[in-house]
C-alpha positions in Angstrom: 0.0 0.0 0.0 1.3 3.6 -0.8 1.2 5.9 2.5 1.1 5.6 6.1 -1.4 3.1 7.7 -2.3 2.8 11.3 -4.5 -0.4 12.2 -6.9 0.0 14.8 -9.1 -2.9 16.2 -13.2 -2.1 16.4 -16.2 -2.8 18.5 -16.9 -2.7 22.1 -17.4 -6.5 22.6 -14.0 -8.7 22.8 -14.9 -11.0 19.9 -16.2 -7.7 17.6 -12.8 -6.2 18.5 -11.4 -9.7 17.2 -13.7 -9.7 14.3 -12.9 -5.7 12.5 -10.4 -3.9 12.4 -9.5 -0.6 10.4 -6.6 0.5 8.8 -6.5 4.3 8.4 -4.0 6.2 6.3 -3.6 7.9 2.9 -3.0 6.9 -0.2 -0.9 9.0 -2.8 -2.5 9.9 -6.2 -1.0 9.7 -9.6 -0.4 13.9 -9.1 0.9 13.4 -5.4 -2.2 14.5 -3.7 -2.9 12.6 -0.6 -6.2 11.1 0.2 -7.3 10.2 3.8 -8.6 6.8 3.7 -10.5 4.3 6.0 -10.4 0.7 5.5 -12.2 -1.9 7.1 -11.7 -4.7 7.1 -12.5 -8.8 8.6 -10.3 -9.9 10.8 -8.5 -13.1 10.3 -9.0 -13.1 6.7 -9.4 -11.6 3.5 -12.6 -10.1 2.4 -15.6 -11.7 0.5 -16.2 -8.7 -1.5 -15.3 -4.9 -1.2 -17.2 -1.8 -0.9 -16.0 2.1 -2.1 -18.0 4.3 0.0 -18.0 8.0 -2.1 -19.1 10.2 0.7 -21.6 13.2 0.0 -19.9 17.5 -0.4 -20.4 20.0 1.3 -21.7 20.1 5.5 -23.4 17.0 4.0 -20.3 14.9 4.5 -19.8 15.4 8.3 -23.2 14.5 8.6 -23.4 11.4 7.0 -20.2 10.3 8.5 -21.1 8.2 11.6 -23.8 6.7 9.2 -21.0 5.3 6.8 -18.2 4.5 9.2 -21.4 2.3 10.9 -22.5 0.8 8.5 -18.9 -0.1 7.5 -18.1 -1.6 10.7 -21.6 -4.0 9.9 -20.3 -4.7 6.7 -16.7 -6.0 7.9 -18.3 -7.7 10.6 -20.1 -10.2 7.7 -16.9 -10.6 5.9 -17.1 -7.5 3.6 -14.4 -4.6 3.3 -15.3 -1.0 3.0 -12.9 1.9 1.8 -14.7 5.4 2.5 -12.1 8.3 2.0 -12.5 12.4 1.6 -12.1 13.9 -1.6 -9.2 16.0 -2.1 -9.4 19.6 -1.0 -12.1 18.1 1.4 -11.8 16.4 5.1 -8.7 14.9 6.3 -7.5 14.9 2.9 -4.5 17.3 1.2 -5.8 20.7 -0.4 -7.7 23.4 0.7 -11.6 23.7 0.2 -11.4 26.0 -2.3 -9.6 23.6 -4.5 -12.6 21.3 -4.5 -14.0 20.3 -8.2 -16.0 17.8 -9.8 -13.4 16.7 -12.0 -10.9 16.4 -9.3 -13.5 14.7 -7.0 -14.6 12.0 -10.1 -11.0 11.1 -10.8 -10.3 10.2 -7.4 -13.2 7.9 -7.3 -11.9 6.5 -10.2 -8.4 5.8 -8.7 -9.7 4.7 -5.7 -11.7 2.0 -8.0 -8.1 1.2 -9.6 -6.5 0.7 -6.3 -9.3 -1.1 -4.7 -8.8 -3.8 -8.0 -5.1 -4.0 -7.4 -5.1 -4.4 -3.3 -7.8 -7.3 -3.5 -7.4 -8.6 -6.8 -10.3 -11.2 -8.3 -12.3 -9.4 -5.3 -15.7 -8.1 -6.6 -16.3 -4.2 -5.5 -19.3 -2.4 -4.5 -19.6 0.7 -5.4 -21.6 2.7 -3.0 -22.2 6.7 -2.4 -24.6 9.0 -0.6 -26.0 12.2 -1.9 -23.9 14.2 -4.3 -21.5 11.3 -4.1 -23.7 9.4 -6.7 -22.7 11.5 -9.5 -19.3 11.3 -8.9 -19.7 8.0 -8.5 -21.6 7.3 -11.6 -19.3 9.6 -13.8 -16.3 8.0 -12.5 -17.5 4.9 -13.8 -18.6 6.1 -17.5 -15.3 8.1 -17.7 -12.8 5.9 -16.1 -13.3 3.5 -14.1 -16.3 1.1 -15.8 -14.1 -0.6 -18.4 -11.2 -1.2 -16.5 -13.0 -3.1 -13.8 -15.7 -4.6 -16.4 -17.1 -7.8 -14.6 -15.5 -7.0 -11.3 -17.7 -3.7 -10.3 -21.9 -4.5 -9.2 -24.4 -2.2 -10.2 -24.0 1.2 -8.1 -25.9 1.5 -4.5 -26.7 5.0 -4.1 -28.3 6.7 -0.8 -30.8 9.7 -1.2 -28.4 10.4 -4.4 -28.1 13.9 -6.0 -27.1 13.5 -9.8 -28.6 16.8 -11.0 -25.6 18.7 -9.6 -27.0 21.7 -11.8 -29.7 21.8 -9.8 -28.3 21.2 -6.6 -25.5 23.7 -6.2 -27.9 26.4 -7.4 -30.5 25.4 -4.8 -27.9 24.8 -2.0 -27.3 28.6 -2.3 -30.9 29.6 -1.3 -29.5 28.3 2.4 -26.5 31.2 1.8 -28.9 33.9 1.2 -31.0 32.7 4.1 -28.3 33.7 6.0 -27.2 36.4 4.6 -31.0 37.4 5.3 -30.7 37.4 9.1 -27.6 39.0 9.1 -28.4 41.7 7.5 -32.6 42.3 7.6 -33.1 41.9 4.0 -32.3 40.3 0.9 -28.9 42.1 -0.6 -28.4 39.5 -3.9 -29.9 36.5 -5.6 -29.1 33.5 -6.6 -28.2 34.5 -10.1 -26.3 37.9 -9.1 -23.8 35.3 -6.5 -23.5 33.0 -10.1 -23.0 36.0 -12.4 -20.1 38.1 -9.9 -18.5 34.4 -9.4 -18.6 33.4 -12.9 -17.2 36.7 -13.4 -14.8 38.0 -11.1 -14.5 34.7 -8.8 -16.6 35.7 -6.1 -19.5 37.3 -4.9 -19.3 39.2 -1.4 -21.2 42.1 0.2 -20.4 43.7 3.5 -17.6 41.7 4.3 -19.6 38.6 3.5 -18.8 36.2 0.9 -21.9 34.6 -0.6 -20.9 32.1 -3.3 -20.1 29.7 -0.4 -22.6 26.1 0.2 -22.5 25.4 4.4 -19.3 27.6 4.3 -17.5 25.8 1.5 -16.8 28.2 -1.2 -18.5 27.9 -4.6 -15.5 28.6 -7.3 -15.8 29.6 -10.6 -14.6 25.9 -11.8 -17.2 24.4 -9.6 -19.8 26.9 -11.3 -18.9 25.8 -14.6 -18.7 22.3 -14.0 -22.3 22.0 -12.8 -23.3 23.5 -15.9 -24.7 27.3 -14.0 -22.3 28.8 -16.7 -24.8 28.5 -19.4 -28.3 28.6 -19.6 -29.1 25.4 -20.8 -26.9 22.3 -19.6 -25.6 19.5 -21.2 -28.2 16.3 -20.7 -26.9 13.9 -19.0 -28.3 10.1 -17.2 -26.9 6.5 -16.5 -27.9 3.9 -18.7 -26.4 0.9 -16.6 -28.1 -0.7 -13.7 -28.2 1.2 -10.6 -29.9 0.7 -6.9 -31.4 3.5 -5.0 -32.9 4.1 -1.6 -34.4 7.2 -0.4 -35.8 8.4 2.8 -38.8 10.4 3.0 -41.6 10.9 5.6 -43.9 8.8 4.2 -44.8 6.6 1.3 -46.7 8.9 -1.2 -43.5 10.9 -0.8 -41.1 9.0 -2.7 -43.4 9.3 -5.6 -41.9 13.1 -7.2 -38.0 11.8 -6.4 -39.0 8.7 -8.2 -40.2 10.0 -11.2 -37.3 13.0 -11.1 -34.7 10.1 -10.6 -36.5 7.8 -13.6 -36.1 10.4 -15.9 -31.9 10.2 -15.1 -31.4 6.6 -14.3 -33.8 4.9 -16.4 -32.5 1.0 -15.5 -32.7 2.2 -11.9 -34.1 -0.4 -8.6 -35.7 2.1 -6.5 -36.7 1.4 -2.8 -37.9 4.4 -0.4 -36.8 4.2 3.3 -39.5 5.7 5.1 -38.3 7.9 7.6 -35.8 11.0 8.9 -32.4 11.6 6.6 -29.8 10.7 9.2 -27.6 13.1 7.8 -30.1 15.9 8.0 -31.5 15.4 11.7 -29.2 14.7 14.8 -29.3 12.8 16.8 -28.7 9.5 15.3 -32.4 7.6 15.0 -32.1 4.0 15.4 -34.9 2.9 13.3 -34.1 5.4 10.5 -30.5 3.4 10.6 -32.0 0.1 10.7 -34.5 0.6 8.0 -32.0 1.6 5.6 -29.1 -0.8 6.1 -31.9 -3.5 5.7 -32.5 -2.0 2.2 -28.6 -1.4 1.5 -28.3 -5.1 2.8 -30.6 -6.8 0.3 -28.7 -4.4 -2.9 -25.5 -5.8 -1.4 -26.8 -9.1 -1.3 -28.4 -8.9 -4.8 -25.3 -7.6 -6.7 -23.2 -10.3 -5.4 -25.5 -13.2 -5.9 
């Protein structure tokens, strides 16, 4: 393995300590970026199959932490291996936020893939992400990834994914102005004044306050344009492979708009709705929220390596 790893052993019980263990440390890219990485692992042998874990951007991605190193841990526990790693310019990893871009972020999935294929070779892999992670996720694999690893990768599992990133970016900002609202008593921009001054001169600020940021995480110009909010009508994009989604929602009726919105992207998709609170968006942890969606994650995992 490239980088330093430290090996830690997991669980509060004697035997679950004996059973997982994770190694943490990071891995080099091809440009000499490091990535912090997370791999667990069964104890005593090598695993059944593997699972890349491509975490969600943004505040999202402390948030749905504890969910993913969890379920992880459950994973190793039934003789599968997990890697879940931050992106670079993101986490623990090397960079700083404002380096952050999709390109950047899709061709470390697609590394990560790579390196996942050499370190357990004839291993099948899982690939798994939450939120905005599913479109990195799914363009890694069309760009990259896919042939390289052809009959070693499952279908994708995605969690409560986000693949119009278009979309999503230009909504996320609606929480920036909210703020910017109670700060100052008023609206002072829009949506499309923060993406015009950033497209145009790299940023948008007013008082001292710099808008084109998502939870605090700055909104470049290069992220602007990658989502496609540099022209007026973006580039159509969806997945034509075989891909398994769950989403939570409060209740079943619910699940029927992100369905159809989803369809429309992923047209060979296997869509089940968890039917409760978004870990990642309510705290504290809620145990039947958790329970209900590994269950569902379970029987994906379960169906891709059958």
């Amino acid at each position: 393995m490239s980088g330093d790893v430290a090996q830690v052993a997991l669980g509060g019980a004697t035997d679950d300590a004996r059973r997982v263990t994770q190694q943490v440390q990071f891995i080099t890219r091809p440009d000499g970026g490091r990535l912090y990485a997370a791999l667990t692992l069964p104890v005593g042998s090598e695993p059944s199959a593997v699972v890349l874990f491509c975490p969600p951007t943004f505040d999202e991605h402390s948030r749905a932490y504890p969910i993913m190193r969890e379920y992880a841990r459950a994973l190793a526990a039934r003789g599968i291996g997990t890697l879940r790693f931050d992106y670079f310019a993101t986490g623990d990893s090397a960079g700083t936020s404002d380096q952050f871009t999709m390109s950047s972020a899709v061709g470390d999935v697609a590394f990560l893939l790579s390196w996942l294929g050499t370190r357990f070779p004839g291993v099948r892999i899982v690939p798994m992400a939450v939120r905005m992670g599913a479109r990195l996720l799914l363009d890694a694999i069309v760009g990259q990834a896919g042939a390289a690893l052809a009959g070693r990768l499952t279908a994708p599992v995605l969690w409560d994914p986000v693949v119009d990133v278009r979309s999503y970016v230009f909504n996320e900002l609606r929480a920036t102005l909210s703020g910017a609202l109670m700060v100052y008593g008023g609206q002072v921009v829009t949506r499309e004044e923060i993406v015009k001054e950033t497209l145009e001169t790299g940023f948008c600020e007013r008082r001292g306050y710099k808008l084109n940021q998502v939870d605090g995480y700055p909104v470049t110009r290069e992220l602007l344009r990658e989502v496609g909010l540099a022209t007026e009508t973006p580039e159509p994009w969806s997945y034509a492979e075989p891909v398994n989604v769950v989403i939570t929602v409060r209740g079943a009726t619910a699940a029927e708009r992100p369905r159809t919105q989803l369809a429309a992207l992923l047209p060979k998709m296997e869509f089940r709705s968890n039917e409760d609170i978004p870990y990642w968006n309510q705290q504290p942890l809620y145990r039947q929220t958790r329970d209900k969606l590994f269950a569902i994650v379970d029987e994906f995992v379960t169906r891709c390596l059958s």
